[in-house]
Structure formats: structure tokens, C-alpha cells
C-alpha positions in Angstrom: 0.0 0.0 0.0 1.2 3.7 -0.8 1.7 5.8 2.2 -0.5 8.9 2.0 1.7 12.4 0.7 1.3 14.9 3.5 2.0 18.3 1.9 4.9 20.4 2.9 2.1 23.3 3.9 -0.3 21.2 6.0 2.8 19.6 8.1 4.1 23.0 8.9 0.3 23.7 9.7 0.1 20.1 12.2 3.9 21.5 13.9 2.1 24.3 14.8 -0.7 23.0 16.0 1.1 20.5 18.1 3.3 23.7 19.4 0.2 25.4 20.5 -1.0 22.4 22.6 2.5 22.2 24.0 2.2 25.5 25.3 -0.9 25.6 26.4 -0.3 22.2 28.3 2.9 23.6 29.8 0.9 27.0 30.9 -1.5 25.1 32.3 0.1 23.1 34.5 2.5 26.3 35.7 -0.7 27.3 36.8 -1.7 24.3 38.4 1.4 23.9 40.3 0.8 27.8 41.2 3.6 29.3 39.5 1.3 32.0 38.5 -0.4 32.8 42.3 0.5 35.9 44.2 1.2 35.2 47.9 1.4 38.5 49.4 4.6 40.3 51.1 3.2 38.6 54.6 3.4 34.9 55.7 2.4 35.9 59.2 1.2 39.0 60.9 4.4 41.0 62.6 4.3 41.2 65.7 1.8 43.5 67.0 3.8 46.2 69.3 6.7 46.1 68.0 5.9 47.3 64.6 3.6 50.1 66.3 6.4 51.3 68.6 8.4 53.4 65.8 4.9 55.4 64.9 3.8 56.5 68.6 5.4 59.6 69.0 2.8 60.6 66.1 -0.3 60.0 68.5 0.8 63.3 70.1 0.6 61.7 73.7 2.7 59.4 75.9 1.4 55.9 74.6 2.5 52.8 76.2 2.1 49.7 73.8 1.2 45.8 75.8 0.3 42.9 73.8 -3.5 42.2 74.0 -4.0 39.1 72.0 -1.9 36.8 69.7 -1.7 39.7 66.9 -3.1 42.9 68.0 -1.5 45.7 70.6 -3.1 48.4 73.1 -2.4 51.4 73.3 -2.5 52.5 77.2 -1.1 55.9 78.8 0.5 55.3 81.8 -2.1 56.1 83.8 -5.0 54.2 82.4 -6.2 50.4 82.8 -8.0 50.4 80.0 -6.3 50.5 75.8 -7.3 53.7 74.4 -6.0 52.4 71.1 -6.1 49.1 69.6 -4.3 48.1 66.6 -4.8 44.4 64.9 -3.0 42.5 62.1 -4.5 39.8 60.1 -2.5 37.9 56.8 -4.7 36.9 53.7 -3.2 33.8 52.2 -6.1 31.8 50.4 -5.0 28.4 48.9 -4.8 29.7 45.3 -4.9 32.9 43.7 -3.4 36.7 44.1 -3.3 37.2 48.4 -3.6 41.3 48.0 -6.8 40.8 45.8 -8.1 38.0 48.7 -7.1 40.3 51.3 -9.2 43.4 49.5 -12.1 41.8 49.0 -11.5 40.8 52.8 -11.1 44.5 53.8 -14.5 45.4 52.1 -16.0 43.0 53.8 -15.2 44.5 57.1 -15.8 47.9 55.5 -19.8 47.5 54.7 -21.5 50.1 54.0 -21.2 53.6 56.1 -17.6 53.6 55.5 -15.7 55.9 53.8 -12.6 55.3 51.6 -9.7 57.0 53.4 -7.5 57.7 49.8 -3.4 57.9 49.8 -3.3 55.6 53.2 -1.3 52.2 52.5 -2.8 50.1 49.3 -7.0 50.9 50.4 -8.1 52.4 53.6 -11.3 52.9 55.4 -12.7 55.1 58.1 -15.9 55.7 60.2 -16.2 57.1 63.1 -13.1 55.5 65.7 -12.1 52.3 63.4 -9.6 52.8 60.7 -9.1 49.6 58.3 -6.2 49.5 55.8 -3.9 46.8 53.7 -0.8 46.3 53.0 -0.3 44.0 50.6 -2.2 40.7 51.7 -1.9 42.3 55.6 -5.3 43.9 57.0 -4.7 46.7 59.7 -7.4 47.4 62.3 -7.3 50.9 64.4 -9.8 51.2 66.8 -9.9 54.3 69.5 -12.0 53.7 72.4 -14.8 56.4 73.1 -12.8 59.6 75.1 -9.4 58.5 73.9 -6.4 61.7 74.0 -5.5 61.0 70.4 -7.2 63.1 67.7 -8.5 61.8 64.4 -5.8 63.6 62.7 -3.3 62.3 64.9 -4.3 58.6 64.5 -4.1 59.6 60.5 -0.5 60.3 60.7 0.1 57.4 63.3 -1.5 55.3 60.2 0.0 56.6 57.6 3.6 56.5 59.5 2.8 52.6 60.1 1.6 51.7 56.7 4.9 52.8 55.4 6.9 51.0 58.2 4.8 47.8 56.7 5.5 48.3 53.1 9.3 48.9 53.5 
């Protein structure tokens, strides 16, 4: 039996076909193996006080910071039992995907409605009333000032803004 003739044009046209299917099988399983995902500057939240400490001064008053919880810190003056201040970390890192984009749909979440956008504070920032919410990357930020607290709103601004760039550098 003859063999059949494959033309010189429609075997150049089946090599590139069988490229194309090599590449796309190759991308594909890059993206399987999550070659492609985004996991965020964060693995874990830093610790609490200790990244808060450099930005104090810019509360305007004589903050002391004490743990209070795995990954958040109060703010107490010296004289007070109570946190007038507290700030809380939490890392986004879903199982697949881009972490900052996880982490903002996160922050809107805890930003419902009656919250304003707070614009040119770390990567998206929220406000209303005493609770501040910002991220950094795939790391939500939580300031909360207790009703009465010595620190202004403009104060607790520049605190923010201070910290947010402590956390992106």
C-alpha cells in the first residue's frame, strides 16, 4: 500500500498546532502547580507592638504599647487600665490565587457600608467614626480608638500613615 503524501504546507500547519498544545499544556500546568499565584509580602502578621512602637510619637501623647492578643497591641497611657487604642494585624493567604486581591475583597467585607474610603493611606483604607481599616499587601490593619481617647482623628491619621509605610518597606 502507498503511504499517503502529507504536503509540505499542511505539516508545517500540524507542527504548529502540536506547538500550540504544548504551550498551552505547559501554561497550564504552571498554573496548576501555582507558579502564576500571588502570595502576598506577609506569611504571618508581625508582631503587634513592635511594629507600632516606631509610629507613637505621632499619637501626640505618651502611649505605652502591651500585647493584648496573639496579633493585636493596646495602646495605654501610663495612667490608664484600660487601651485607648487598639491596633490588629491579620494575613490573607487563600489556597490559590493573588493574596492582596483575597485580602481586599477581605477589607470590604469589614468595611460594609457607612464607611468611607480614606484615599493615599497604605494600598486601600477605610474610616468611620473610631475604626480605621487598611492593607498592605495581603496584611489587613485594624485601628480602633475607644470612646474619650487623648489621640485626635488627625493624629491617629498620621500614626496610620507612618505605620503603613513602616509595613511596606
Amino acid at each position: 500500500m502507498d503511504q499517503p503524501v502529507v504536503s509540505p504546507r499542511r505539516r508545517r500547519a500540524l507542527i504548529a498546532l502540536m506547538a500550540v498544545v504544548g504551550v498551552v499544556a505547559v501554561v497550564f500546568s504552571a498554573y496548576l502547580l501555582g507558579l502564576f499565584d500571588d502570595e502576598g509580602r506577609f506569611r504571618t502578621e508581625p508582631e503587634a507592638c513592635a511594629s507600632v512602637t516606631p509610629s507613637l510619637p505621632r499619637l501626640g501623647a505618651a502611649y505605652v504599647a502591651k500585647p493584648d492578643g496573639e496579633s493585636s497591641c493596646g495602646l495605654y497611657l501610663p495612667e490608664a487600665g484600660q487601651p485607648e487604642i487598639t491596633i490588629s494585624y491579620a494575613v490573607v493567604t487563600p489556597s490559590r490565587g493573588d493574596a492582596p486581591t483575597a485580602a481586599s475583597t477581605k477589607l470590604r467585607e469589614f468595611a460594609p457600608l457607612g464607611f468611607t474610603e480614606l484615599p493615599n493611606l497604605a494600598d486601600e483604607a477605610y474610616i468611620r467614626d473610631t475604626s480605621l481599616y487598611f492593607r498592605v499587601s495581603n496584611l489587613l490593619v485594624g485601628i480602633t480608638l475607644q470612646p474619650g481617647a487623648t489621640a485626635t482623628q488627625a493624629a491617629v491619621h498620621t500614626f496610620a500613615r507612618e505605620l503603613a509605610a513602616h509595613l511596606q518597606a
